[in-house]
C-alpha positions as CSV (number, residue, x, y, z in Angstrom):
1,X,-1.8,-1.4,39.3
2,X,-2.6,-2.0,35.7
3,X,-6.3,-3.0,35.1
4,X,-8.2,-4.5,31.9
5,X,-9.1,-1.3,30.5
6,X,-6.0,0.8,30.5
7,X,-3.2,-1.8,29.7
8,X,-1.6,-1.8,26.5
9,X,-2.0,-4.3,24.0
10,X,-0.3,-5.1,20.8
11,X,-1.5,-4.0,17.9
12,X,-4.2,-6.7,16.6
13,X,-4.7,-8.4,19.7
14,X,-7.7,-9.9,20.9
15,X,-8.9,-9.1,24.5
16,X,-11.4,-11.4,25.6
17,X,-12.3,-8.8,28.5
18,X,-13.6,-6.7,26.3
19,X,-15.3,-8.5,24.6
20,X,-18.7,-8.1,25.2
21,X,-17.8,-4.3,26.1
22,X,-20.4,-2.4,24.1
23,X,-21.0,1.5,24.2
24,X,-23.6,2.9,25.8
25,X,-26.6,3.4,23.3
26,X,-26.9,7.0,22.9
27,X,-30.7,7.2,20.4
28,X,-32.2,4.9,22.5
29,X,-36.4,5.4,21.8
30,X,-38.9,4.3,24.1
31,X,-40.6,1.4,23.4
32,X,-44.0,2.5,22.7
33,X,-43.3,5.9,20.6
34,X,-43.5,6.8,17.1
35,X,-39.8,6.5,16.3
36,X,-39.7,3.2,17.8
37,X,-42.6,1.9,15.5
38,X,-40.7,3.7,12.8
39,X,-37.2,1.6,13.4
40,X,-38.5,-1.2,14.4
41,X,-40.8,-1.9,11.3
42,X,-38.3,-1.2,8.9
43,X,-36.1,-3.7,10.8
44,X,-38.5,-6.3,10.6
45,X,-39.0,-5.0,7.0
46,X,-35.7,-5.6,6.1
47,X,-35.1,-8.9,7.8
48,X,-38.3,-10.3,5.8
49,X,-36.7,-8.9,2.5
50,X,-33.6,-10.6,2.8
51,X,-35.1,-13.8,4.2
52,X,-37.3,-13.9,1.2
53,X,-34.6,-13.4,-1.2
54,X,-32.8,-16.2,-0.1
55,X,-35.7,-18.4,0.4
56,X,-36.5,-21.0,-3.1
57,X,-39.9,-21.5,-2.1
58,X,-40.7,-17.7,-1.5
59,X,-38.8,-17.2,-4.9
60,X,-40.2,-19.4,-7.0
61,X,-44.1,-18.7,-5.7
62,X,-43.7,-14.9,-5.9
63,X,-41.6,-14.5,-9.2
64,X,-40.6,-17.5,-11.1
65,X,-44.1,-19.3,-11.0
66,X,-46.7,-16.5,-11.9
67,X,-44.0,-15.3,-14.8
68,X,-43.7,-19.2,-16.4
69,X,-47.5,-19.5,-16.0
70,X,-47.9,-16.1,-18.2
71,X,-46.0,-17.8,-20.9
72,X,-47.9,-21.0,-20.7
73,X,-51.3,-19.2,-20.8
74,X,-50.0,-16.6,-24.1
75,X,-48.3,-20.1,-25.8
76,X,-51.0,-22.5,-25.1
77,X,-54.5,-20.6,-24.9
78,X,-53.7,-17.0,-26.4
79,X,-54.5,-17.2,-29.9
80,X,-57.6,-19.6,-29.4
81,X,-59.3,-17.3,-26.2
82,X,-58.2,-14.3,-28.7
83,X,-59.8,-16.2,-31.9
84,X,-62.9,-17.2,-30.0
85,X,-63.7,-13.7,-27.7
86,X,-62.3,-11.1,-30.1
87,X,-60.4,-10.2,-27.3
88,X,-56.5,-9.9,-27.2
89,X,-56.3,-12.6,-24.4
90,X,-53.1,-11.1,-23.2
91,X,-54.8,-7.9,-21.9
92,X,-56.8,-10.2,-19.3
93,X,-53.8,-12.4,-18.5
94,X,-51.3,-9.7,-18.0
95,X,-53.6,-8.3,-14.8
96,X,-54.9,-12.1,-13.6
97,X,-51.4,-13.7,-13.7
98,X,-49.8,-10.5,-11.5
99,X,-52.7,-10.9,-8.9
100,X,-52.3,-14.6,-8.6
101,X,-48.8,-14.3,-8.1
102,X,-49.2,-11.4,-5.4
103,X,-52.2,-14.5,-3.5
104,X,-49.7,-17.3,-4.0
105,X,-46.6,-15.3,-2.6
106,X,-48.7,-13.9,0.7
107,X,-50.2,-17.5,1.2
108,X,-45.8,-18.9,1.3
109,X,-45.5,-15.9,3.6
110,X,-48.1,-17.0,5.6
111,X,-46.4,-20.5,6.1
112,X,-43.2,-18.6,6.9
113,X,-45.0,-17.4,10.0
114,X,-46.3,-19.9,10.8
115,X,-43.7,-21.5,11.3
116,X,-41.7,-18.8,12.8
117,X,-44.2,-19.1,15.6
118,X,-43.4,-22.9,16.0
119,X,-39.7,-21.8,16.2
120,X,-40.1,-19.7,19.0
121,X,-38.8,-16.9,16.7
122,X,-42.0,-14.2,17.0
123,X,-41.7,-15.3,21.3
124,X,-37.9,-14.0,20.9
125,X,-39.1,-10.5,19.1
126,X,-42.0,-10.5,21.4
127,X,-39.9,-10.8,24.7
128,X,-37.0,-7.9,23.5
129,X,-37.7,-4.3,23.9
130,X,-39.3,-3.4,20.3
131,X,-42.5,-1.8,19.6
132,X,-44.8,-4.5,19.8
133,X,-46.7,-3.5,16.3
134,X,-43.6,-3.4,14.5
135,X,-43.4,-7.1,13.5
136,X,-46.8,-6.8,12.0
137,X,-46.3,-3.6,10.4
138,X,-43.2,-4.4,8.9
139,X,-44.9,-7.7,7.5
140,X,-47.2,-5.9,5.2
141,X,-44.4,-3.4,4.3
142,X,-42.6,-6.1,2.9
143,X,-46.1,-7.6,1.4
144,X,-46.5,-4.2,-0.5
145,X,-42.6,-4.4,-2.0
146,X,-43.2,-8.2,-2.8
147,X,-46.4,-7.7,-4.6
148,X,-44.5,-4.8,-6.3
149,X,-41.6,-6.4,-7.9
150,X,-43.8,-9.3,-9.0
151,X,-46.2,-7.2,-10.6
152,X,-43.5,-5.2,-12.6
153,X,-41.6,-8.6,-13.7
154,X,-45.2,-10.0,-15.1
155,X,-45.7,-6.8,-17.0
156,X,-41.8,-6.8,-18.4
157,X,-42.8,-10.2,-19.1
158,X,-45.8,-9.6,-20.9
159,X,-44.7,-6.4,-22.8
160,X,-42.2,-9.1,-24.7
161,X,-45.6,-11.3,-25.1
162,X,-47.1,-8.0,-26.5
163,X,-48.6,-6.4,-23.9
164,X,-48.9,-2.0,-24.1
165,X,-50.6,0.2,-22.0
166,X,-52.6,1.7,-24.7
167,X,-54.0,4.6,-21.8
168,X,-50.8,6.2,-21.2
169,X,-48.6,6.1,-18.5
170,X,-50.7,7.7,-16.0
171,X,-53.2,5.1,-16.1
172,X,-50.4,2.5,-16.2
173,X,-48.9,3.6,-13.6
174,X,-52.2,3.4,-11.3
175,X,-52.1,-0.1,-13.1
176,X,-49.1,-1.5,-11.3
177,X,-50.7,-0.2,-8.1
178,X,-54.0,-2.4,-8.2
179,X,-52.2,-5.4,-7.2
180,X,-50.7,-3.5,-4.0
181,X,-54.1,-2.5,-3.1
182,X,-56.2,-6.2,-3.6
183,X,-52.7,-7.7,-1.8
184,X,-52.8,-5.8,1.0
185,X,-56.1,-6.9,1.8
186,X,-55.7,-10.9,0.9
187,X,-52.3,-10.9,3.1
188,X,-54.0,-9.2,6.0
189,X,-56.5,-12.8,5.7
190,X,-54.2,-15.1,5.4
191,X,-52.0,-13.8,8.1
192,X,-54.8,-13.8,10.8
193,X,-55.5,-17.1,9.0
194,X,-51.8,-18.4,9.8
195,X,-51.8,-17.2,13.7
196,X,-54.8,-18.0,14.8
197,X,-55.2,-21.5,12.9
198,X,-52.4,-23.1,15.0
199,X,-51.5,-26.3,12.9
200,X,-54.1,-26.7,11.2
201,X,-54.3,-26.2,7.5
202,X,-56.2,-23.8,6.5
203,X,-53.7,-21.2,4.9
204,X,-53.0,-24.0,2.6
205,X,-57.2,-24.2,1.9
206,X,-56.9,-20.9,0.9
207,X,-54.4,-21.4,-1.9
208,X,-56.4,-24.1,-3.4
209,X,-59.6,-21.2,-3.2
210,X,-56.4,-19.4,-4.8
211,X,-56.0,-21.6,-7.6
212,X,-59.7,-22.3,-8.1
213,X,-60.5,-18.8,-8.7
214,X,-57.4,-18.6,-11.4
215,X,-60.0,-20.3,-13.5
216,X,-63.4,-18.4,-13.3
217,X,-62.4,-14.9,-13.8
218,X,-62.7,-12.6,-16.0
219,X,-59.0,-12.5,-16.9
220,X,-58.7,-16.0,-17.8
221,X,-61.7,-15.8,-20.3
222,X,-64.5,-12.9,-21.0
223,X,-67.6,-13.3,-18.7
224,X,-69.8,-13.7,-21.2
225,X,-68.1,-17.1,-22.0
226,X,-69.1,-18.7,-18.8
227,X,-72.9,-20.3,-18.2
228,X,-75.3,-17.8,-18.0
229,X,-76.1,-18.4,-14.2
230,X,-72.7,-18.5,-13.3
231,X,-72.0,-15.0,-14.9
232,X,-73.0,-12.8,-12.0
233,X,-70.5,-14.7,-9.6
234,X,-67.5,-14.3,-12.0
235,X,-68.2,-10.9,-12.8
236,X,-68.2,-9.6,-8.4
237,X,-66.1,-11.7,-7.3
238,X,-62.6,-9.9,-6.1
239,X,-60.7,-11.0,-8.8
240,X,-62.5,-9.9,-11.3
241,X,-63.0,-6.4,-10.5
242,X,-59.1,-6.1,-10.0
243,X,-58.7,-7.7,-13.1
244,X,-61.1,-5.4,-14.6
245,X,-60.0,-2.5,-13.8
246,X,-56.4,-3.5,-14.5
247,X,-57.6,-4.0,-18.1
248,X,-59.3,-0.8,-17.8
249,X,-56.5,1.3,-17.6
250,X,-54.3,-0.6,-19.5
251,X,-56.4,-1.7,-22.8
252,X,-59.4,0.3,-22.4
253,X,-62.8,0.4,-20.6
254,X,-65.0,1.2,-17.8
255,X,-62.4,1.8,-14.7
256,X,-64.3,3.6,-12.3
257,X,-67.3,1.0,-11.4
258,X,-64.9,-1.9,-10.8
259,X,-62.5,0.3,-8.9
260,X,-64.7,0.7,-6.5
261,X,-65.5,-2.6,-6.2
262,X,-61.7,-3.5,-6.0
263,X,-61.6,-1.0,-2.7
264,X,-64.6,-2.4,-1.5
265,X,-63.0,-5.9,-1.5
266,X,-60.0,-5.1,-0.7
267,X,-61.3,-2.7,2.6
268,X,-63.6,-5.0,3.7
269,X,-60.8,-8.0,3.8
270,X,-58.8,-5.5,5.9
271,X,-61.5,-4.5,8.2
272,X,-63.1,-7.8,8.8
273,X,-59.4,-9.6,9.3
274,X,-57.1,-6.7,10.8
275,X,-58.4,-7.0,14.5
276,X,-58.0,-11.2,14.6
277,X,-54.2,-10.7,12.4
278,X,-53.1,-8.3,15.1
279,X,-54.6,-10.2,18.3
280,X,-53.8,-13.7,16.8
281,X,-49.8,-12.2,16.0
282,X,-49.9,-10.7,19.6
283,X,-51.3,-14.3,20.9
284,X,-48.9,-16.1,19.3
285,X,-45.8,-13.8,19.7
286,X,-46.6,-14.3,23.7
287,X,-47.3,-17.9,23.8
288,X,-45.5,-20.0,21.6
């Protein structure tokens, strides 16, 4: 007697028996290893590149928006912030506009998981045998390329606005790595923001913080343009010192002191909000 898996078929016919008649997996980890966090974050990695690539919104926020706003700020308020601080104005827009545009895209990927979690989507991961700190892993992965290709577009953008790095390429090359290092830290916030804050709006507070500090910083004009009193708080606060040291390395100037500010900002947004991001991901993953 002939049975399903030995009889003959024509060429190009479909059997439907077979259909669902996958091989045995044969590099199979187990769920907890090394290899498994390994695979499964670059999974997750990928799939949040190419859902972002095809997403407008994600598009527009992490590219498109911060590159149009670097034009708008060199055609509109270059020459006079240049005329009035003695200051090319482009060396403190360059750094500012690449930083926003790293806050802006995290705080759109923050909604995205947000509502994955209403979607049942991060229960669906949660319930399948992956490493269970891949999805999270894999989310800042794909922060750190994001922030990356939006920092190099505003640069390409302002080069042809005439922006040079003046230290060399060493230093511009540790440049384009600030914004990795401040985004990192701000999209470790805003995503224990996003799973712990249920529907509630606050990841969409933050970007009006955002856009509020896009206008007292020392990128947008020198510090010693603002009131004295408010000096002090423009000068320390996070995006400043990025900015700062951005225009350090790229124009000229002290590097070292707000460097180390930078990694205290950044460090201390990761430490204070890493613990709540992975227990509020884990919470959500299990519950929604």
């Amino acid at each position: 007697m002939s049975t399903n898996t030995d009889r003959d078929l024509p060429q190009g016919a479909f059997d439907a028996d077979r259909m669902f008649d996958f091989p045995e997996p044969d590099a199979a980890h187990p769920e907890g290893s090394a290899r498994a966090l390994v695979d499964h974050s670059l999974m997750q990695f990928a799939r949040l590149l190419r859902r972002w690539s095809r997403d407008p919104a994600t598009m527009i926020q992490a590219l498109l928006y911060p590159a149009l706003t670097l034009v708008m700020f060199r055609l509109v308020l270059g020459d006079s912030i240049t005329s009035a601080t003695g200051q090319p104005a482009i060396y403190g827009n360059v750094p500012l506009i690449a930083l926003i545009g790293a806050m802006f895209g995290s705080v759109v990927s923050a909604v995205g998981l947000r509502e994955e979690r209403k979607k049942g989507l991060l229960s669906r991961f949660w319930a399948m045998p992956v490493h269970r700190a891949s999805g999270l892993l894999g989310r800042m992965m794909a922060e750190a390329v994001r922030i990356f290709a939006t920092t190099v577009l505003i640069v390409v953008v302002g080069t042809a606005l005439g922006f040079r790095f003046l230290q060399g390429p060493l230093a511009g090359v540790v440049m384009l790595l600030i914004p990795i290092l401040f985004g990192m830290g701000f999209a470790v916030m805003v995503t224990a923001l996003a799973v712990m804050s249920g529907d509630s709006p606050l990841v969409e507070t933050v970007s009006i913080v955002a856009t509020l500090l896009m206008f007292f910083n020392s990128g947008f004009v020198p510090v010693m343009a603002y009131p004295t009193w408010l000096q002090p708080v423009v000068q320390y606060q996070p995006l400043s010192c990025a900015i700062d040291t951005m225009k350090g390395l790229s124009l000229g100037g002290p590097v070292l002191e707000p460097l180390l500010l930078t990694c205290a900002w950044s460090l201390g947004m990761i430490v204070v909000f890493l613990y709540p991001a992975v227990r509020g991901y884990r919470h959500a993953a299990a519950h929604s």
